[in-house]
Legacy VTK file of the C-alpha trace (Angstrom):
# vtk DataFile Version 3.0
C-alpha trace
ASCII
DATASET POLYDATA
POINTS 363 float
-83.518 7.904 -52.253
-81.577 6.648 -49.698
-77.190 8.493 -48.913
-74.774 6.685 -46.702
-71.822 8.651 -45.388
-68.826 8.406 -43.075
-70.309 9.801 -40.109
-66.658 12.129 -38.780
-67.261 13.132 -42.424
-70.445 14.516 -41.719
-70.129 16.013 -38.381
-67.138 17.975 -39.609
-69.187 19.178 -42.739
-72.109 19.868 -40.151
-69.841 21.677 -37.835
-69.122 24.249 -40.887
-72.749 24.056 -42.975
-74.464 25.221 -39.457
-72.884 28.143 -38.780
-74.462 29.536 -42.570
-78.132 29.072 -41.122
-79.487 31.822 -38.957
-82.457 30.456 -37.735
-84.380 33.564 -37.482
-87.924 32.621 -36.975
-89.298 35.701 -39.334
-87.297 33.687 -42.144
-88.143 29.986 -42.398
-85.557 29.320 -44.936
-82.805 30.540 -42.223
-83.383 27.256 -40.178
-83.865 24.763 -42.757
-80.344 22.770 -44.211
-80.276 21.376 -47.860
-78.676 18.053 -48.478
-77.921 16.962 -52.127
-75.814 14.631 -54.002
-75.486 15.278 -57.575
-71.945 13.985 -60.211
-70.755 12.081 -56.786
-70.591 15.096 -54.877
-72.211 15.751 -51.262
-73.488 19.959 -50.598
-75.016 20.836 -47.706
-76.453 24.199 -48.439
-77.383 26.851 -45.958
-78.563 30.248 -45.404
-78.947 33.666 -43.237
-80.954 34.630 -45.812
-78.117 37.220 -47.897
-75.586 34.714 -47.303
-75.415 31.325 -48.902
-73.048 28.763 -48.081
-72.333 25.454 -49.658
-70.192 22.821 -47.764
-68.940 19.983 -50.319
-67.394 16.508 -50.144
-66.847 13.789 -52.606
-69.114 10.856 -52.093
-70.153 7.998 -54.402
-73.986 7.685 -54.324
-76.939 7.789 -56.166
-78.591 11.550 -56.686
-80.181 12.247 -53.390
-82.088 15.579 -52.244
-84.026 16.600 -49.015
-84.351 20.051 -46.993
-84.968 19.605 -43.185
-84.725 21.352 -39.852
-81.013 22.003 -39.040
-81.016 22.544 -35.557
-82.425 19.004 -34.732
-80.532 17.351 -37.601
-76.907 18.825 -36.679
-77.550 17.532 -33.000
-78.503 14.142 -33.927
-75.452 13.828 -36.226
-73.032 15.291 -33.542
-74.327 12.871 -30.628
-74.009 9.757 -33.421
-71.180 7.224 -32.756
-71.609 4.930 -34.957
-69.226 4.522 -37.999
-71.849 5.478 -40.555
-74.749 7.359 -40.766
-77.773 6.410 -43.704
-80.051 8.889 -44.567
-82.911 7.481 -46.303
-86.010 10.095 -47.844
-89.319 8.510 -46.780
-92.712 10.313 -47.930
-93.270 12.988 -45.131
-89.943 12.470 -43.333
-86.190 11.486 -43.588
-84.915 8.696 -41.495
-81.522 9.313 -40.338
-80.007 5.382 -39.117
-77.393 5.538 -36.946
-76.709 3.828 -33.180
-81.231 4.333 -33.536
-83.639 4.982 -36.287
-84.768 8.340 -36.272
-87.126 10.166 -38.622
-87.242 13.980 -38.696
-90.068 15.770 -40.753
-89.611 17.305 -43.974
-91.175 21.077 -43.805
-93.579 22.032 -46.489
-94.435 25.234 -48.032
-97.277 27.335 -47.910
-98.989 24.408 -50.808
-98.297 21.728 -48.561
-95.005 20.683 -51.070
-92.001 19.855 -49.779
-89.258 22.734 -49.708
-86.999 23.095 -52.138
-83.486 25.289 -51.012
-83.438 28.599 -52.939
-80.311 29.029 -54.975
-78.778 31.996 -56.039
-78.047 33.847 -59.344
-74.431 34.380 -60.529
-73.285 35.291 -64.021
-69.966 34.002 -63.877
-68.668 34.356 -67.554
-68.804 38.600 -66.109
-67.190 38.156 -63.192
-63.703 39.412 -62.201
-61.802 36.798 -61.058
-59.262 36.751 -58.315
-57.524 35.210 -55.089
-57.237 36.149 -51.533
-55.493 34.206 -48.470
-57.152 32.287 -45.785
-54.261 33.488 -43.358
-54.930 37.458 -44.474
-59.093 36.543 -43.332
-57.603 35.079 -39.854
-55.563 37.883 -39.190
-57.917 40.458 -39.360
-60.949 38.589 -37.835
-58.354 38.549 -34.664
-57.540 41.943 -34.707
-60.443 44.187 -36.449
-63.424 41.940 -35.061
-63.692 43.368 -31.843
-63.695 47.239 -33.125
-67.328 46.222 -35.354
-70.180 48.395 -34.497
-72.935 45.995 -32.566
-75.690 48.354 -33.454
-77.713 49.940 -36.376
-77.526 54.229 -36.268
-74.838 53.832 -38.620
-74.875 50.375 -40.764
-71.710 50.642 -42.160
-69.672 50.550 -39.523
-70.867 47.005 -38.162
-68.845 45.881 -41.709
-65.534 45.673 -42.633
-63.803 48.160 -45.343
-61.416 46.774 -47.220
-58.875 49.112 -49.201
-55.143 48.805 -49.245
-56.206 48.243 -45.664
-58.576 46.853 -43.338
-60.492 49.011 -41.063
-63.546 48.488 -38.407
-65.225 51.177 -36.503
-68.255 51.686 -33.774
-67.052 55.383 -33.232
-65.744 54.770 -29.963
-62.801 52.504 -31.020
-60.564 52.087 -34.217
-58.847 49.548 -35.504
-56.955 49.238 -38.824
-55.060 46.363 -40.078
-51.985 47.704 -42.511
-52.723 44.496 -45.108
-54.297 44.217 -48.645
-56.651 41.346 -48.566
-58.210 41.581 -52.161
-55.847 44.233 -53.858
-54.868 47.409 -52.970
-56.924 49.129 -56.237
-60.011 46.468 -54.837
-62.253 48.781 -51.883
-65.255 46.250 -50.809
-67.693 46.746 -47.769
-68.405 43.519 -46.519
-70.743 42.422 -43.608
-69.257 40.483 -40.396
-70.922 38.014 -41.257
-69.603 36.766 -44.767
-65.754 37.550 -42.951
-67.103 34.672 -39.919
-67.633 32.531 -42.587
-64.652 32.857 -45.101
-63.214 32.096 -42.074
-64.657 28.395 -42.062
-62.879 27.510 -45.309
-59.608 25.514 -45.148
-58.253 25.937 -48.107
-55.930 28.827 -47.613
-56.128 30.080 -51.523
-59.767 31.262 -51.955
-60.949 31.980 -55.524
-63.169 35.027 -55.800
-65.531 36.189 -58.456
-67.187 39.447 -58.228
-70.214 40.730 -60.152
-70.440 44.114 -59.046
-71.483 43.876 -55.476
-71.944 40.353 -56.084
-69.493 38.358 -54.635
-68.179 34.150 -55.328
-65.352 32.760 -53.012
-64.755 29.214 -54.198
-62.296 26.501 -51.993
-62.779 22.425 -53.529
-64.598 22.035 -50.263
-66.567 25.203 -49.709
-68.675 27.988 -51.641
-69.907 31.003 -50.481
-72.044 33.778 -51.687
-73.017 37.020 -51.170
-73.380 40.598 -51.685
-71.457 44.086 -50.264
-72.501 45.701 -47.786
-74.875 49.289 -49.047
-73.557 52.514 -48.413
-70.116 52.332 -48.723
-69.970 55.873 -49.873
-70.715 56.673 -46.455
-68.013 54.820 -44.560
-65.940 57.493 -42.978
-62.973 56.007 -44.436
-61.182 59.484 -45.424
-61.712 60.697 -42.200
-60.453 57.112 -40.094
-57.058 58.216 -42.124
-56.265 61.322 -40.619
-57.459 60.278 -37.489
-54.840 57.630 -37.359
-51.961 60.199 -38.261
-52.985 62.262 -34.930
-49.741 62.833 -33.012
-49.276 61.025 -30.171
-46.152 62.296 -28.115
-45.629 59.246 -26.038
-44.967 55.604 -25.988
-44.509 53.088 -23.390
-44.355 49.466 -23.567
-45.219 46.597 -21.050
-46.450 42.894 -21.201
-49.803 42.400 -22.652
-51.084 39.674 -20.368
-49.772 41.984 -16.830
-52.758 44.445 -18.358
-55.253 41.637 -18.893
-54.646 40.018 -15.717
-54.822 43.881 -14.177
-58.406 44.683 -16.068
-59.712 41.338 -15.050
-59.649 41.967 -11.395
-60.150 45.475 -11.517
-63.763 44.665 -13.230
-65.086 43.805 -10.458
-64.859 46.809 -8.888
-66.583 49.015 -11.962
-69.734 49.205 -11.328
-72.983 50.158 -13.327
-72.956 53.509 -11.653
-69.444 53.979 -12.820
-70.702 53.747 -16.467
-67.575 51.368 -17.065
-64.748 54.093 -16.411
-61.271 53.935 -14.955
-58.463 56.156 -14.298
-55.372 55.522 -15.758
-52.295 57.360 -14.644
-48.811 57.502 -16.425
-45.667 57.833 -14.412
-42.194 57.680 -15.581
-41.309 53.793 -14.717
-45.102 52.821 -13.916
-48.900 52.386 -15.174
-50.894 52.990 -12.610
-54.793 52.062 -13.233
-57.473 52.781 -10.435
-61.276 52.028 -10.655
-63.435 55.137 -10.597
-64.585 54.931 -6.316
-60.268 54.275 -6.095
-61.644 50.845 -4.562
-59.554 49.268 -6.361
-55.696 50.442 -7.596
-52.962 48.684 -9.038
-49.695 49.592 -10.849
-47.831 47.751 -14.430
-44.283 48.277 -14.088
-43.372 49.873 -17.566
-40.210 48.236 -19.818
-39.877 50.634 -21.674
-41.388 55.036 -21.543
-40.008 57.611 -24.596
-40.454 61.037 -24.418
-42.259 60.705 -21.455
-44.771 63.792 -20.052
-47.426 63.090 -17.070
-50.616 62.024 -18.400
-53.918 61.042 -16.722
-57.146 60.143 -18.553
-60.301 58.096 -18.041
-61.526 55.167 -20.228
-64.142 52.829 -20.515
-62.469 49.505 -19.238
-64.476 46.984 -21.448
-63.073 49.044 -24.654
-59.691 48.855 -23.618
-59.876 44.603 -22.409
-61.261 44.127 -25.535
-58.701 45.811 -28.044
-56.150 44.456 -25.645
-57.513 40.805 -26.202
-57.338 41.210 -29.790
-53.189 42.244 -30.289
-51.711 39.177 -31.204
-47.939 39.996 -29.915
-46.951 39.723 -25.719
-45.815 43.118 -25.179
-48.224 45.960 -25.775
-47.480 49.428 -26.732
-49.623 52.479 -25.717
-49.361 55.811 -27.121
-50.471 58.295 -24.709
-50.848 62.485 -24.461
-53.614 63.168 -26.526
-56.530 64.966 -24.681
-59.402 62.884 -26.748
-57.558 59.216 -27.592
-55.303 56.787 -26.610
-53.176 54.396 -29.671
-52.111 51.184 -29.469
-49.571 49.229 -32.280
-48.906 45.874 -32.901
-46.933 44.948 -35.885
-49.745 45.998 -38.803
-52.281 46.784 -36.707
-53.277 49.873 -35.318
-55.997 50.848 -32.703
-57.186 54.026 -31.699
-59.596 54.260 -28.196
-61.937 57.351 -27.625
-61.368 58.419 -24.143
-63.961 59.425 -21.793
-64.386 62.772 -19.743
-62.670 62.719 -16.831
-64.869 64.070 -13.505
-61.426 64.527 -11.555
-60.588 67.614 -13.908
-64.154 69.252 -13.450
-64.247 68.960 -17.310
LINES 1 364
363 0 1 2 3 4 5 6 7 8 9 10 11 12 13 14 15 16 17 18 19 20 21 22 23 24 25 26 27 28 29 30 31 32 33 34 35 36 37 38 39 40 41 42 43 44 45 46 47 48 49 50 51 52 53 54 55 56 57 58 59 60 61 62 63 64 65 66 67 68 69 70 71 72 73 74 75 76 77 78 79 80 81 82 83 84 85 86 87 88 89 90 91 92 93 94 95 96 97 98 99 100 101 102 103 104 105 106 107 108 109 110 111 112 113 114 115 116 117 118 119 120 121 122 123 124 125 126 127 128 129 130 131 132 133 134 135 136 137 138 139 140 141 142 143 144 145 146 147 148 149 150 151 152 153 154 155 156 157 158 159 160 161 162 163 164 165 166 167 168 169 170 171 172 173 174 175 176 177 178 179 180 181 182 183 184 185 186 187 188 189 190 191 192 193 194 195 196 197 198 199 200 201 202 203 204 205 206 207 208 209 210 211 212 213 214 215 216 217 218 219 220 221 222 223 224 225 226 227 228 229 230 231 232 233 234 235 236 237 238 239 240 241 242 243 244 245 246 247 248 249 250 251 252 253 254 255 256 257 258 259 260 261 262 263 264 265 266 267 268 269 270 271 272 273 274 275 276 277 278 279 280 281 282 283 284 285 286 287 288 289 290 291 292 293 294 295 296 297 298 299 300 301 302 303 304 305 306 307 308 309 310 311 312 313 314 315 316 317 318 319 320 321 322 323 324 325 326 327 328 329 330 331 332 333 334 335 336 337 338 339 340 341 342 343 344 345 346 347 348 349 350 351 352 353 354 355 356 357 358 359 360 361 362
């Protein structure tokens, strides 16, 4: 069997088909890639193992089938500069032709046979069948990504809950995005990383077909497939509301990037000892932000302050860089008063920060 393809064709399907495959080391399957031509069509197939994406192309060729190592085979193909690339399936390896002749060994199971890529099961004559937006995946993988849990006590939170909203929670930090991605009567829990891949596709009107916590999203040039998330009972959704409707007395406004540039140099005057804390102090024309040691001080003159009361709190300075980072608009606006949180807003999105105790008060 023997494939010849475009080679920008194939690093650009690479580019996508990688990002499926894992390569955990306690899961074989994770590092592996599946190429196959069948009816004129090219799928590369990869997996993390609950994920399973398919990355297709049209391509005039004979049926042609192999599973081999991805890591080695996606760096060949992106350091190739020749025009075209032939892939031809020898008995214990496939020879990849390009500016060299290469040969990369086919893996074999347990039997000594060579691998074949699992596929997965999908009853799509039950499915409910819908649409969602590429844009309405970018948008909240800019805004709600950075407010993901990172760890396991609670595995809900390191997914994103999808209601009439979007919201994303590690307990410290809140964010929730005021759009309806798959329906307002639709609530799905899905994992962070199904949303990083719907955000390879390029087609920006994604067919999805869901078998109970089955899910299909189908582009011409891209499949993927997984399942929800478990315990969605158990994401504090409820709760996340009312937390959001806490009052907040006070708003002022300033650019985004005089904050950034602020938080970047103040960082390096936090140190482990300080467990990441700074002081920031509101004044009636100024934001004044000091590290913990007062090492380091330096003031954001404000554009705009309503209803404005003197308020001091501490906060954990990676939290607030990284919600920061993740507004999309140039002017930020910071709701301030509360004894427990700070709020920002930016157009649909919301973001709530947990403040930390502050050692000046003797609380």
């Amino acid at each position: 069997m023997q494939l010849t393809i475009g080679t920008s064709v194939l690093k650009e399907m690479m580019q996508r088909a990688v990002k499926g495959a894992s390569k955990n080391r306690m899961v074989p399957i994770t590092g592996l890639i599946g190429l196959e031509v069948k009816d004129n069509i090219l799928t590369l197939l990869t997996t993390d193992a609950t994920n399973h994406i398919r990355v297709r192309a049209p391509l005039e060729n004979d049926d042609f089938y192999a599973v081999i190592q991805v890591d080695l085979f996606n760096r060949l193909i992106q350091k190739t500069t020749t025009e075209t690339v032939c892939l031809t399936l020898k008995e214990n390896s496939l020879e990849v032709k390009g500016n060299g002749v290469y040969n990369i060994d086919l893996p074999l199971d347990e039997n000594g046979s060579t691998i074949t890529f699992p596929d997965f099961k999908f009853n799509t004559k039950i499915a409910k069948t819908s649409k969602i937006k590429l844009s309405a995946i970018k948008t909240i993988l800019s805004s709600n990504k950075a407010a993901l849990a990172e760890t396991m006590e609670l595995p809900c939170l390191t997914g994103y809950y999808f209601s009439d909203k979007v919201i994303t929670t590690d307990t410290f930090k809140v964010c929730c995005n005021a759009i309806s991605v798959f329906g307002k009567d639709s609530v799905l829990l899905l994992s962070s990383e199904m949303v990083n891949l719907l955000g390879l596709m390029t087609a920006e009107e994604i067919e999805i077909k869901q078998e109970k916590d089955k899910l299909l999203f189908i582009t011409d040039d891209m499949i993927i497939y997984g399942t929800q998330l478990d315990d969605i009972a158990k994401y504090p959704a409820d709760a996340i509301g009312k937390y959001l409707e806490t009052a907040f007395e006070s708003v002022c406004r300033f650019p985004k990037m005089a904050l950034l540039d602020v938080l970047d140099r103040l960082m390096l005057f936090v140190t482990e000892y300080d467990k990441n804390s700074i002081y920031v102090t509101f004044s009636e024309s100024e934001l004044v932000i000091s590290s913990k040691k007062q090492n380091g001080t330096e003031t954001i003159t404000l554009t705009e302050n309503k209803n404005f009361k003197p308020f001091t709190c501490c906060i954990d300075i990676e939290l607030l860089q990284s919600q920061v980072m993740a507004q999309s608009g140039q002017t930020t606006e910071l709701w301030y008063g509360h004894p427990s949180a700070i709020k920002m807003t930016d157009d649909t999105v919301t973001q709530i920060i947990a403040l930390l105790e502050d050692d000046r008060k003797g609380v």
